[in-house]
C-alpha positions as a Markdown table, in Angstrom:
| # | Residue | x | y | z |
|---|---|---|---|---|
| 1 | Unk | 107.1 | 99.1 | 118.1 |
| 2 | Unk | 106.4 | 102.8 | 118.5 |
| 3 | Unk | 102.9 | 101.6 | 120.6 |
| 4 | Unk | 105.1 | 99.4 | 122.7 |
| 5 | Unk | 106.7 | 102.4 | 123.6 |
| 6 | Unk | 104.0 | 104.6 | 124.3 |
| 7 | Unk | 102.0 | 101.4 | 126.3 |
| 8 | Unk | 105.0 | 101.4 | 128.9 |
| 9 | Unk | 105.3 | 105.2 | 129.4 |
| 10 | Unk | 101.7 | 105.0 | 130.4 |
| 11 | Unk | 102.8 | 102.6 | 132.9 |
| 12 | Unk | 106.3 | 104.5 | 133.6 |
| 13 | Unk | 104.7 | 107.8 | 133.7 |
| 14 | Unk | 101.7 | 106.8 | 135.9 |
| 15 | Unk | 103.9 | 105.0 | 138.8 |
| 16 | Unk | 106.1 | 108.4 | 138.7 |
| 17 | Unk | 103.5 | 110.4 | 139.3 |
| 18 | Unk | 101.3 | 108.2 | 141.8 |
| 19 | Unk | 104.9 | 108.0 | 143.9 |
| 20 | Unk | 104.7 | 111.8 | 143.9 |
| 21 | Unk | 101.1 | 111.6 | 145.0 |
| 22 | Unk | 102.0 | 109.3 | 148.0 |
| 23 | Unk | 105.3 | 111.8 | 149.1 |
| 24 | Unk | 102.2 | 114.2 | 149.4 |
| 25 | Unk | 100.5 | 112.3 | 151.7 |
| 26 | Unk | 97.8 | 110.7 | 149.6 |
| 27 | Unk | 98.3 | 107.3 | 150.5 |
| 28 | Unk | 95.0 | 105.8 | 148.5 |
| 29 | Unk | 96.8 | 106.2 | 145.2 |
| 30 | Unk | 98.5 | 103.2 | 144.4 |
| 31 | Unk | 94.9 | 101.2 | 145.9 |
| 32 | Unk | 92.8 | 103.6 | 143.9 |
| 33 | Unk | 95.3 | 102.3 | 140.9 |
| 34 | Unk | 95.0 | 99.1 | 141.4 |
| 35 | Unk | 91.0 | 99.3 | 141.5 |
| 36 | Unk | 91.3 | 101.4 | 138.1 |
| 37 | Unk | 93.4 | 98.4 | 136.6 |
| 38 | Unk | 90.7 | 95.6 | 137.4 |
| 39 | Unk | 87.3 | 98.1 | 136.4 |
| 40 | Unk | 88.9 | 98.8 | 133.2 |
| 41 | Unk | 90.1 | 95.2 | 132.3 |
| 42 | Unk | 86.0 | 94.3 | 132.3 |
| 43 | Unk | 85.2 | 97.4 | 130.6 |
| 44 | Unk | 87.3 | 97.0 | 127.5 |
| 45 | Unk | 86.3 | 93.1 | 127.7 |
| 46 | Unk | 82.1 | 94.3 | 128.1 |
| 47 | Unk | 83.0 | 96.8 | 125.7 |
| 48 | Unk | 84.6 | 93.8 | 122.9 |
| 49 | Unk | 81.4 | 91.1 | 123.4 |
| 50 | Unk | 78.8 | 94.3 | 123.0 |
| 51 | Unk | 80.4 | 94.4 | 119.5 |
| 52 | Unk | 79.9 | 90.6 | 119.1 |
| 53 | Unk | 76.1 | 91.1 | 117.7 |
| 54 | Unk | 76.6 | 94.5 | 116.1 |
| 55 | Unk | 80.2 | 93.2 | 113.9 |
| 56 | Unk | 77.9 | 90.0 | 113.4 |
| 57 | Unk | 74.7 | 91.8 | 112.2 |
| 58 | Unk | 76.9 | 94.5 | 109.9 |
| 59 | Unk | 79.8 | 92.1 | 107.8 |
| 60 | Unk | 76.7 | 89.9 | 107.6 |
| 61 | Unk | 74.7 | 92.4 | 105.6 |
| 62 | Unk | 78.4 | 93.7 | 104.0 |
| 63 | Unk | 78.3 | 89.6 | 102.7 |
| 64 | Unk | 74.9 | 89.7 | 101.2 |
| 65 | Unk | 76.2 | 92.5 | 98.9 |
| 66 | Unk | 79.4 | 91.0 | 98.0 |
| 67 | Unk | 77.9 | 87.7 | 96.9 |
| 68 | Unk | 74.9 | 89.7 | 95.0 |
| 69 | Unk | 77.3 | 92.2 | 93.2 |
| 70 | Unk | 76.8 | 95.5 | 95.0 |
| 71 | Unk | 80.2 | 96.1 | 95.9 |
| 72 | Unk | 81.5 | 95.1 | 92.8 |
| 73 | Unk | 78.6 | 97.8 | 90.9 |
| 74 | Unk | 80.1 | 100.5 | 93.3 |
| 75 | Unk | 83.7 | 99.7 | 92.5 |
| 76 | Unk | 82.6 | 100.3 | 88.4 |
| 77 | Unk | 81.0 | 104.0 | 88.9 |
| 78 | Unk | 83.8 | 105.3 | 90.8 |
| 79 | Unk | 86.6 | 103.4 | 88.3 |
| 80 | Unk | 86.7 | 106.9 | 86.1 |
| 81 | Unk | 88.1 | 108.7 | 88.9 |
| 82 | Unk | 90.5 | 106.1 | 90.1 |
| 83 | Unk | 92.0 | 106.3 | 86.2 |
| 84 | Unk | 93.0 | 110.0 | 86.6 |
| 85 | Unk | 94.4 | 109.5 | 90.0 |
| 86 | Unk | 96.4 | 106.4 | 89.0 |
| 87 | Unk | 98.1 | 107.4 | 85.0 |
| 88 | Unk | 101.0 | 105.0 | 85.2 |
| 89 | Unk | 98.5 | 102.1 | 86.2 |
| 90 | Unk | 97.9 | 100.4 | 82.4 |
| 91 | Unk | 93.9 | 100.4 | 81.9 |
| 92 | Unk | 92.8 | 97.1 | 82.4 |
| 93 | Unk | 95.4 | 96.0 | 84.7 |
| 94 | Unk | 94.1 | 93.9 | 87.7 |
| 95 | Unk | 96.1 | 96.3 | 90.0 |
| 96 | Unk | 93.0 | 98.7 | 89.2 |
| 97 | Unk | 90.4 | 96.7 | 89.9 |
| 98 | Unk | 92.1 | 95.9 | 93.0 |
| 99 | Unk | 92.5 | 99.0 | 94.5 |
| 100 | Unk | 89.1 | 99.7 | 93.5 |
| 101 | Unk | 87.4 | 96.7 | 95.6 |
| 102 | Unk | 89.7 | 98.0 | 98.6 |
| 103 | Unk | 88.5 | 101.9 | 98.6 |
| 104 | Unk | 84.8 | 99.9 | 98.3 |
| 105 | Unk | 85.0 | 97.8 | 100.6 |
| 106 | Unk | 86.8 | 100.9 | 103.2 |
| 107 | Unk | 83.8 | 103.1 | 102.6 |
| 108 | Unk | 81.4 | 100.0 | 103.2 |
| 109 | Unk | 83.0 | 99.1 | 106.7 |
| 110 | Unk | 84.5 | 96.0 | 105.1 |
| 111 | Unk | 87.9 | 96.2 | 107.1 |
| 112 | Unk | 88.3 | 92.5 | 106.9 |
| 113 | Unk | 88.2 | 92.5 | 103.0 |
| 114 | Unk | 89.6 | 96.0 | 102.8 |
| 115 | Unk | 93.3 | 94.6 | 104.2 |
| 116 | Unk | 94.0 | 91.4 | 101.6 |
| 117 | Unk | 92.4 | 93.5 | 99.1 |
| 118 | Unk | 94.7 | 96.4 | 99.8 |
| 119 | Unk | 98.0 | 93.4 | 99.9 |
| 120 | Unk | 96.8 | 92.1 | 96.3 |
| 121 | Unk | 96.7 | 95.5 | 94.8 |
| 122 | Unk | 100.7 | 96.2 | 96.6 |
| 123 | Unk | 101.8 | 92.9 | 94.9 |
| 124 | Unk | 99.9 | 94.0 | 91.9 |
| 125 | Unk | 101.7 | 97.5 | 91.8 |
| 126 | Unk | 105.1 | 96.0 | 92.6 |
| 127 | Unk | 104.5 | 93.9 | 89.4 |
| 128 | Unk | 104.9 | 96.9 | 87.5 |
| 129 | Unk | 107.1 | 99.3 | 89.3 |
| 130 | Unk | 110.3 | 99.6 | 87.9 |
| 131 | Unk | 112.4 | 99.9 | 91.0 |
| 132 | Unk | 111.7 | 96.8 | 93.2 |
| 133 | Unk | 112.7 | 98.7 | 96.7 |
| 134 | Unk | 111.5 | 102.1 | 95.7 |
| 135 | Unk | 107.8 | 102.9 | 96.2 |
| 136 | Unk | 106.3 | 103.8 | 93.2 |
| 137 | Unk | 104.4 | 107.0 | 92.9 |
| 138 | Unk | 101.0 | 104.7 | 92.2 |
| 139 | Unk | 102.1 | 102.8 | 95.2 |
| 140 | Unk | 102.3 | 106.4 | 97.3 |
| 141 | Unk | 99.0 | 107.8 | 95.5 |
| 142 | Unk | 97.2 | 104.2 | 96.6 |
| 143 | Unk | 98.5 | 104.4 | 100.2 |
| 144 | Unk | 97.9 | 107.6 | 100.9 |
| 145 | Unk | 94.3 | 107.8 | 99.6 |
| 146 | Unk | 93.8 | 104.7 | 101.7 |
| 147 | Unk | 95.0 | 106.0 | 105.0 |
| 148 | Unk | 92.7 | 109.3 | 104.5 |
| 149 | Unk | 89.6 | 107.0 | 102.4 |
| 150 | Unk | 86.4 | 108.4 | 102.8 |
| 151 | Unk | 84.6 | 106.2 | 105.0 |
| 152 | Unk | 80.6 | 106.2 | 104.3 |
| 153 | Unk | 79.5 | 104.3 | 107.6 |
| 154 | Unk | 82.0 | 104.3 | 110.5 |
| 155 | Unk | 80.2 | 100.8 | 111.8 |
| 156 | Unk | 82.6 | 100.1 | 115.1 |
| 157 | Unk | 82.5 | 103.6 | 116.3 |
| 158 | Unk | 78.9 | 103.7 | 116.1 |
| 159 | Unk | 78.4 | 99.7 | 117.9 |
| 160 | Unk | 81.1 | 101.1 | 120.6 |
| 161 | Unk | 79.1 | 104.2 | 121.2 |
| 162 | Unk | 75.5 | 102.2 | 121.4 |
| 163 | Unk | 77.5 | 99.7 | 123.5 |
| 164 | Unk | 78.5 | 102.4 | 125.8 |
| 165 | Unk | 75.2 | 103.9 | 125.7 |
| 166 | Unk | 73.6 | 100.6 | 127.4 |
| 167 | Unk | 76.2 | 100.6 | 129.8 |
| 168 | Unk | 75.4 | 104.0 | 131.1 |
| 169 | Unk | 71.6 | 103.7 | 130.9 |
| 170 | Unk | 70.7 | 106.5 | 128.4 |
| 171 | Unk | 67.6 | 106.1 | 126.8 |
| 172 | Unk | 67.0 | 107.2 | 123.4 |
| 173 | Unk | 70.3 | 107.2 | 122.3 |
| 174 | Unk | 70.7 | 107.6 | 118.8 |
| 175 | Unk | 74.7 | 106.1 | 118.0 |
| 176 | Unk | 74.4 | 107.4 | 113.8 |
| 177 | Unk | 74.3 | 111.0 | 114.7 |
| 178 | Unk | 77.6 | 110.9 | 114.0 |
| 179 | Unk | 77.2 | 109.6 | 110.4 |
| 180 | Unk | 77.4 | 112.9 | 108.7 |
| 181 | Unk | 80.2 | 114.7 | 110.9 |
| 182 | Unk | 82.6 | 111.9 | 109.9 |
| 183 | Unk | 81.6 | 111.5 | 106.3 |
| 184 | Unk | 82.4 | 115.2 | 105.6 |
| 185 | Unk | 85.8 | 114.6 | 108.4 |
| 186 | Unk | 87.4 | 111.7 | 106.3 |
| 187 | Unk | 86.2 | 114.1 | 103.2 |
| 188 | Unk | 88.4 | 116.3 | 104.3 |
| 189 | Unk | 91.1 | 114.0 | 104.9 |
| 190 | Unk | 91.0 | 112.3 | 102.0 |
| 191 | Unk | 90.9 | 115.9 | 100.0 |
| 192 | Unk | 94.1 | 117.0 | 101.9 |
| 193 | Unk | 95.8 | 113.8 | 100.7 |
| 194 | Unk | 94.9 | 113.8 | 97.5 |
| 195 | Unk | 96.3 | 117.3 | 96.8 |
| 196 | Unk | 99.3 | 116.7 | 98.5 |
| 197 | Unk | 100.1 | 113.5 | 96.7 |
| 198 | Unk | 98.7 | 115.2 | 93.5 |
| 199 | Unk | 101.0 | 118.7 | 93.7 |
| 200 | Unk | 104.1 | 116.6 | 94.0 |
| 201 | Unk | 103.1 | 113.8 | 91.3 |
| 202 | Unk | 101.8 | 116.8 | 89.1 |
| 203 | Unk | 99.1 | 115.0 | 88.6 |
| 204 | Unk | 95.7 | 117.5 | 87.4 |
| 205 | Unk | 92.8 | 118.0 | 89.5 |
| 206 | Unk | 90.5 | 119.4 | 86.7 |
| 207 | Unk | 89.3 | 116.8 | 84.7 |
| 208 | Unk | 85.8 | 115.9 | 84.7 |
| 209 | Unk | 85.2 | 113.2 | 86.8 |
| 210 | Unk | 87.1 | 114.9 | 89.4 |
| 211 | Unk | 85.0 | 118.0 | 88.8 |
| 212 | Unk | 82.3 | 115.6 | 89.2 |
| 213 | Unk | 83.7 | 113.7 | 91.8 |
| 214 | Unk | 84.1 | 117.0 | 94.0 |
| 215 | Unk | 81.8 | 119.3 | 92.9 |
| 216 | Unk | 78.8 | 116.3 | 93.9 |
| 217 | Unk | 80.2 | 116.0 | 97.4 |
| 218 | Unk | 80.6 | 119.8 | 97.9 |
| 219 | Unk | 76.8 | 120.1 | 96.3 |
| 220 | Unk | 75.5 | 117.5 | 98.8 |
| 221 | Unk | 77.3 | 119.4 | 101.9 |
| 222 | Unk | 75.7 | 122.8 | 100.8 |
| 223 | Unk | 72.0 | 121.2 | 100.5 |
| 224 | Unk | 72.4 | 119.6 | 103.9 |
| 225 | Unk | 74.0 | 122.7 | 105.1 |
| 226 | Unk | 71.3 | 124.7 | 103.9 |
| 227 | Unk | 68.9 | 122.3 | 105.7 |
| 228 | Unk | 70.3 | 122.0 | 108.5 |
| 229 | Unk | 72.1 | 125.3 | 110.0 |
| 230 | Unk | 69.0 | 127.4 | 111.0 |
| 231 | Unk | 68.1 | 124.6 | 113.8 |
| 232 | Unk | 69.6 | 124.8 | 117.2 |
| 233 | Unk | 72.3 | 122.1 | 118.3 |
| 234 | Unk | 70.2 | 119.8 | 119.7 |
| 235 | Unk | 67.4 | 119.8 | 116.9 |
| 236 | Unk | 70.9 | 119.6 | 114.4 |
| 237 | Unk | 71.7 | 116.2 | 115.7 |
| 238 | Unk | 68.4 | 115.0 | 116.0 |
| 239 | Unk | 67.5 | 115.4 | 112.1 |
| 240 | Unk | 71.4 | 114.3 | 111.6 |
| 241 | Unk | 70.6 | 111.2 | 113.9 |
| 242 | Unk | 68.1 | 110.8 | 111.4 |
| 243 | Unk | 69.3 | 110.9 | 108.4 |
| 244 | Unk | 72.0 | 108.4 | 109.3 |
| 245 | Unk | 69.9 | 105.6 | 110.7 |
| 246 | Unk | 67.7 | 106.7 | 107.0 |
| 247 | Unk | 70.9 | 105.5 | 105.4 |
| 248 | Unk | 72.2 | 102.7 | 107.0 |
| 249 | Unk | 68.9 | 101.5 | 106.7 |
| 250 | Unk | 68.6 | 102.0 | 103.3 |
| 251 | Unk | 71.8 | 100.2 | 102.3 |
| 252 | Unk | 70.7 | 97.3 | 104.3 |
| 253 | Unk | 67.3 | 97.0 | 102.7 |
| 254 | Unk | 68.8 | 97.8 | 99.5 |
| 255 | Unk | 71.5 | 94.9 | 99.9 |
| 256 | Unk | 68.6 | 92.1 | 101.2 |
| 257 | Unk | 66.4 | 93.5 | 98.0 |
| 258 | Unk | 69.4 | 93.0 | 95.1 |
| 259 | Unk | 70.6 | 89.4 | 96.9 |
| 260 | Unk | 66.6 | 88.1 | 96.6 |
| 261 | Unk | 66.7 | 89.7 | 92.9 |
| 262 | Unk | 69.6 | 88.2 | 91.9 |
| 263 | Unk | 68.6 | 84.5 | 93.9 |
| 264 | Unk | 71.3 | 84.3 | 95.7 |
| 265 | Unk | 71.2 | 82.2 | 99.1 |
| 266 | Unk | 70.5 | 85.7 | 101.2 |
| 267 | Unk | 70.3 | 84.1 | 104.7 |
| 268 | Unk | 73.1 | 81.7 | 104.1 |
| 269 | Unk | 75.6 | 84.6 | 102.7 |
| 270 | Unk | 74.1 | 86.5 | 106.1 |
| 271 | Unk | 75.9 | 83.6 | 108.2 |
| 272 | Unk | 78.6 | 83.7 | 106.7 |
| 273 | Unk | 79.6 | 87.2 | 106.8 |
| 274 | Unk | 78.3 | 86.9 | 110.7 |
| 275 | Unk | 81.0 | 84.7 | 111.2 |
| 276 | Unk | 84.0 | 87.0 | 110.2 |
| 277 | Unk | 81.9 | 90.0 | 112.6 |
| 278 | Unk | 82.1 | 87.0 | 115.8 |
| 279 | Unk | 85.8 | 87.1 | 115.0 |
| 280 | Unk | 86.6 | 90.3 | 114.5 |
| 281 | Unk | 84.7 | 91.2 | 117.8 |
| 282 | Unk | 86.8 | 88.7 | 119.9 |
| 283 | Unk | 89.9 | 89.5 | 118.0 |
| 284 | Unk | 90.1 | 92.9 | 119.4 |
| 285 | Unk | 89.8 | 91.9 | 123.2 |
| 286 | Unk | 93.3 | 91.6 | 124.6 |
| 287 | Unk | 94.5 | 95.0 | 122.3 |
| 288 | Unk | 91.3 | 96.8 | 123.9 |
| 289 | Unk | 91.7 | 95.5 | 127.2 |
| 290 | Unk | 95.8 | 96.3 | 126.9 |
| 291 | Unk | 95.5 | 100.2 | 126.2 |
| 292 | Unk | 92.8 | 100.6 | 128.0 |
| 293 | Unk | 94.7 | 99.3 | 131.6 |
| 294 | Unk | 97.4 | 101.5 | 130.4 |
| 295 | Unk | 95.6 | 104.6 | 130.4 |
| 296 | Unk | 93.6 | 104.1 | 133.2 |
| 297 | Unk | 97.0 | 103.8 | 135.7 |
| 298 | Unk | 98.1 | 107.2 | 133.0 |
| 299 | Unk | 94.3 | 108.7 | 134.0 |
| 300 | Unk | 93.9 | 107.7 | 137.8 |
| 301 | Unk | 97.2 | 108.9 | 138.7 |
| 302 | Unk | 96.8 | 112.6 | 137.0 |
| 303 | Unk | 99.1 | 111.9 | 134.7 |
| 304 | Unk | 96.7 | 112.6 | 132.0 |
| 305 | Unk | 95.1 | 115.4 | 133.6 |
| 306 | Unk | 98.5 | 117.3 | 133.3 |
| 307 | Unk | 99.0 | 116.4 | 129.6 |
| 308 | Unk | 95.4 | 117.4 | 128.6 |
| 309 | Unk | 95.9 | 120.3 | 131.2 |
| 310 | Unk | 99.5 | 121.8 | 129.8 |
| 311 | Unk | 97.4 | 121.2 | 125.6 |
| 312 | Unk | 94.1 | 123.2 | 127.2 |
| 313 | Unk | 96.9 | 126.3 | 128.4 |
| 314 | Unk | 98.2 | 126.4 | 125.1 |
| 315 | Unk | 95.3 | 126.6 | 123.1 |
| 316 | Unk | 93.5 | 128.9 | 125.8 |
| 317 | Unk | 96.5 | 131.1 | 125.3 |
| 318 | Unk | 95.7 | 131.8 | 121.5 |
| 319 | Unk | 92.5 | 132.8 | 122.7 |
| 320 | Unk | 91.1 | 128.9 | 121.2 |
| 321 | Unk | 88.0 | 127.5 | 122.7 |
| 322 | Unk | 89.0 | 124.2 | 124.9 |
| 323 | Unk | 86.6 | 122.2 | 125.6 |
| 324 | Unk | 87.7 | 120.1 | 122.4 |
| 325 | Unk | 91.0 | 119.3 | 123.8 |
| 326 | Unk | 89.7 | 115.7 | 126.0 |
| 327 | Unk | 89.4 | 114.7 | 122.0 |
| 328 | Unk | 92.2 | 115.4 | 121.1 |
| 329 | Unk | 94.9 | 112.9 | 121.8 |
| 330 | Unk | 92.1 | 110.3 | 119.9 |
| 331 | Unk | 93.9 | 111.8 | 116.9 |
| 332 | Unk | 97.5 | 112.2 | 117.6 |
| 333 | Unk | 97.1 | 108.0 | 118.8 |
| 334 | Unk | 95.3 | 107.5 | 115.3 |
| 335 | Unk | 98.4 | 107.7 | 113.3 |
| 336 | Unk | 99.9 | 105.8 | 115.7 |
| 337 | Unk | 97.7 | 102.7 | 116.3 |
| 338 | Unk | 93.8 | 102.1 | 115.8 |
| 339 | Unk | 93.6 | 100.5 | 119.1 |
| 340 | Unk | 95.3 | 102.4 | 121.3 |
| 341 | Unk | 93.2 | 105.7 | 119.4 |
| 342 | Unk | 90.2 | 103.3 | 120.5 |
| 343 | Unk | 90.7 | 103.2 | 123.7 |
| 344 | Unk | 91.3 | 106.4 | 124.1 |
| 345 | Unk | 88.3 | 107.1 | 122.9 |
| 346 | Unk | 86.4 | 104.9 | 125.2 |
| 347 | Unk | 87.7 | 106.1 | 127.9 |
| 348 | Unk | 86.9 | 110.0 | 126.8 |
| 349 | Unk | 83.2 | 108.5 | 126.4 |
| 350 | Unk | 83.3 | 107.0 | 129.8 |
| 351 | Unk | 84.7 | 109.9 | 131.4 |
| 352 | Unk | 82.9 | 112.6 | 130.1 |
| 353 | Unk | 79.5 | 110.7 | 128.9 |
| 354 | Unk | 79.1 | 109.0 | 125.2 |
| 355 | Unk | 76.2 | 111.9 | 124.3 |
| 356 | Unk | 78.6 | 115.0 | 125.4 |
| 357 | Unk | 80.1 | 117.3 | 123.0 |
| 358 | Unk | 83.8 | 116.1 | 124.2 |
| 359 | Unk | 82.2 | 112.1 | 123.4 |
| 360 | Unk | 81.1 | 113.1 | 119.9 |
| 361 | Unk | 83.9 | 114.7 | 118.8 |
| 362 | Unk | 86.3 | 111.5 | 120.2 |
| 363 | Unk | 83.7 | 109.7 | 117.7 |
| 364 | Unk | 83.7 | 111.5 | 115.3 |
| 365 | Unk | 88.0 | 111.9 | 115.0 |
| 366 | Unk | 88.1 | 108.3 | 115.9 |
| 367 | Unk | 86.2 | 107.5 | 112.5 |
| 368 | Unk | 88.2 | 110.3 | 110.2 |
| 369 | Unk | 91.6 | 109.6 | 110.8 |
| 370 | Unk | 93.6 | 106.8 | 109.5 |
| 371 | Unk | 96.6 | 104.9 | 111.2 |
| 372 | Unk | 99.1 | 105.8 | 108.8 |
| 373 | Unk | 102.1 | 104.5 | 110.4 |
| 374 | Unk | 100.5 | 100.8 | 110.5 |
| 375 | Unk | 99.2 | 101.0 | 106.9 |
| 376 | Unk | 102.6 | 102.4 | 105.8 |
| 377 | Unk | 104.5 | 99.9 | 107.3 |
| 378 | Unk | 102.1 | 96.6 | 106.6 |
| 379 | Unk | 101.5 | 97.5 | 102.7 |
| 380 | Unk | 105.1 | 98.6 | 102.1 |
| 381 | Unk | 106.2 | 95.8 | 104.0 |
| 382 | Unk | 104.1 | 93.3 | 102.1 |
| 383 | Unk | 106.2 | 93.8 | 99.0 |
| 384 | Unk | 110.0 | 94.5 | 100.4 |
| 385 | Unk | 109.5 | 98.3 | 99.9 |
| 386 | Unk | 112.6 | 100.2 | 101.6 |
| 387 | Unk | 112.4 | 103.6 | 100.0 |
| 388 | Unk | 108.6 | 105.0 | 100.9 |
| 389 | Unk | 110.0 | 108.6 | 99.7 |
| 390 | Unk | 107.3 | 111.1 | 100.2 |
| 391 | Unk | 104.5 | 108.7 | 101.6 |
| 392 | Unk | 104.4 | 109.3 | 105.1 |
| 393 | Unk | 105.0 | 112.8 | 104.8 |
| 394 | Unk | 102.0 | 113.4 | 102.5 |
| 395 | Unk | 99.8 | 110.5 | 105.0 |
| 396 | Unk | 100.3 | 112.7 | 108.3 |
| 397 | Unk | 99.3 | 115.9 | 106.2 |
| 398 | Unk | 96.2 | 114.2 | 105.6 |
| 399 | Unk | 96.1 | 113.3 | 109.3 |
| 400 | Unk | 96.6 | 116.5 | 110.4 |
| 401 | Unk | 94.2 | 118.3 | 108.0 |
| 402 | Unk | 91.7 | 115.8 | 108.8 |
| 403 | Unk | 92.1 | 116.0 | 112.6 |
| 404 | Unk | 91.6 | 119.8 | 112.4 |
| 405 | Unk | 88.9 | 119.2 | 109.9 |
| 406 | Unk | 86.7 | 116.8 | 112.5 |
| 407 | Unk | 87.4 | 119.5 | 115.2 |
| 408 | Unk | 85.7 | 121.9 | 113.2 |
| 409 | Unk | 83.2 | 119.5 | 112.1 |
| 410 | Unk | 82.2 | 118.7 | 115.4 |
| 411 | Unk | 82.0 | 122.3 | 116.3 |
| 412 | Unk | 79.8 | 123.0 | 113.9 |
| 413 | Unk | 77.2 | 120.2 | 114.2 |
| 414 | Unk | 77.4 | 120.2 | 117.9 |
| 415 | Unk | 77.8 | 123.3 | 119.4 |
């Protein structure tokens, strides 16, 4: 509902401004419009097929480790932490094991499996909650954590951006040096949650596979910050480029190896997952095309000029930097709907070029924030919830924290 909204503004706000336009005397407006409106209906369709073979290639690999085991390995070594964050949850209760297969399969790009598996641990939780229309505070913990998850390989942002890349002929373009920006964004996210959640639930930080938990990701950062912060920008996001193509390409291999070791039908579980990524891909077509009309009549006409204009003031008049503000409304859509927060990211690529500073950091918000409205409302929905109490508060502070956090990010890797 709230995206309904927002799509007809666009429109609303657009027209009102292009009618100002033609009092002036600019009487191209409404034909320059009308040209926007038919470009960007073929870019957000060209955009959706160029996913087609990427979304195929990725949730077919993301199959082959299902079917061997992988996922299910991954969900057992990080089950110790999920036991401290989750007290009322009774050990051995499927609701665990559940939630465990959903933060898996969000950190594996595994969106598709991540939503029913997110549903069967709500009905799961409800089982046990004691007040059927009240969320329970392992209900909040769970959708919080979910909406800030750490996400390991942000696979669409990285096909949209090599999509993009093609389209506007650069050569050498390397879409995964984003990889490590976001991991250390939805980090920070997923950090800000968790102590929110934790501080009201009174829930203790300090055991020891949380110390372990956090004290191996801050380790990691430090090593790779050591490595990294004596090169220039450029040479930054080359090794960065590097490392996350290393990785990807790793878990790939790695995935192909286990499913032969195990003798499992490898190409046949490839085929299958390929399916779901030709679906996905075409699914997302008329919400991609949708937003992205919108905001061209919003852009064309100057109506986003002004916005991103009156945010660039403000900052500038803290004495801020503001060359990050084109980024920003990628986050402040997030929470409101992935799509729309997509598409405003495409067009901040298109506009301003997929390998510029204002490109990356679109990216790299784009993969570490979370839409926390639509989570809120589909998982608390799923199981009659009325009374979410402190979710959505605790959600959007892990939105926030984490937009600020990939601003930051993205200053430091690429500036």
């Amino acid at each position: 509902m709230v995206l309904n909204y927002i799509w007809i503004a666009f429109f609303l706000a657009g027209f009102g401004v292009a009618l100002i336009r033609l009092m002036q005397g600019d009487l191209m407006i409404f034909s320059q419009v009308l040209s926007g409106i038919f470009d960007t209906a073929k870019t957000g369709f060209d955009i959706s097929l160029g996913l087609v073979g990427v979304m195929s290639l990725w949730l077919g690999i993301m199959k082959i480790g299902e079917n061997a085991g992988v996922i299910q390995l991954f969900a057992r070594a990080i089950s110790p932490f999920f036991s401290r964050i989750f007290p009322e949850v009774p050990k051995g209760h499927p609701a665990g094991g559940s939630m465990v297969m959903n933060f898996s399969a969000n950190m594996l790009g595994l969106d598709n499996a991540a939503t029913p598996l997110g549903l069967k641990a709500m009905k799961e939780l409800q089982e046990i909650n004691p007040q059927k229309d009240t969320a329970s505070n392992a209900m909040i913990m769970f959708l919080v954590l979910n909406t800030a998850g750490i996400t390991l390989i942000p696979t669409s942002v990285i096909a949209i951006r090599q999509t993009i890349a093609i389209d506007q002929h650069i050569v050498g373009f390397n879409a995964a040096d984003i990889f490590l920006p976001t991991l250390i964004g939805t980090f920070i996210s997923f950090v800000a949650g968790l102590v929110a959640v934790a501080w009201v639930q009174k829930i203790k930080l300090t055991s020891a596979p949380m110390l372990a938990f956090f004290g191996g990701f801050s380790a990691l950062m430090a090593a790779l910050w050591g490595w990294l912060h004596n090169y220039p920008a450029e040479q930054m996001s080359r090794y960065i480029g590097l490392l996350g193509s290393l990785v990807i390409m790793s878990i790939i291999v790695a995935f192909i190896a286990v499913g032969a070791w195990r003798r499992i039908n490898v190409y046949e579980s490839f085929v299958e997952g390929a399916k779901e990524g030709f679906g996905v891909a075409i699914q997302i077509i008329p919400y991609l095309v949708a937003i992205l009309v919108a905001i061209s009549v919003f852009r064309t006409t100057g109506g986003m000029d002004y916005v991103v204009g009156a945010i660039a003031w403000c900052v500038g008049a803290v004495g801020l930097p503001t060359d990050f503000v084109p980024a920003l409304p990628v986050g402040l859509m997030k929470t409101l709907s992935g799509s729309g927060a997509r598409g405003l990211m495409v067009d901040v690529m298109k506009t301003y070029g997929v390998d510029s500073f204002q490109g990356k950091l679109a990216a790299i918000i784009q993969g570490s924030t979370e839409t926390t409205f639509y989570v809120l409302a589909v998982y608390f929905g799923s199981v009659n919830i009325k009374k979410t109490r402190y979710a959505l508060t605790c959600g959007l502070i892990a939105d926030m924290v984490g937009l600020v956090g990939a601003i930051v990010v993205g200053y430091w890797f690429f500036k």
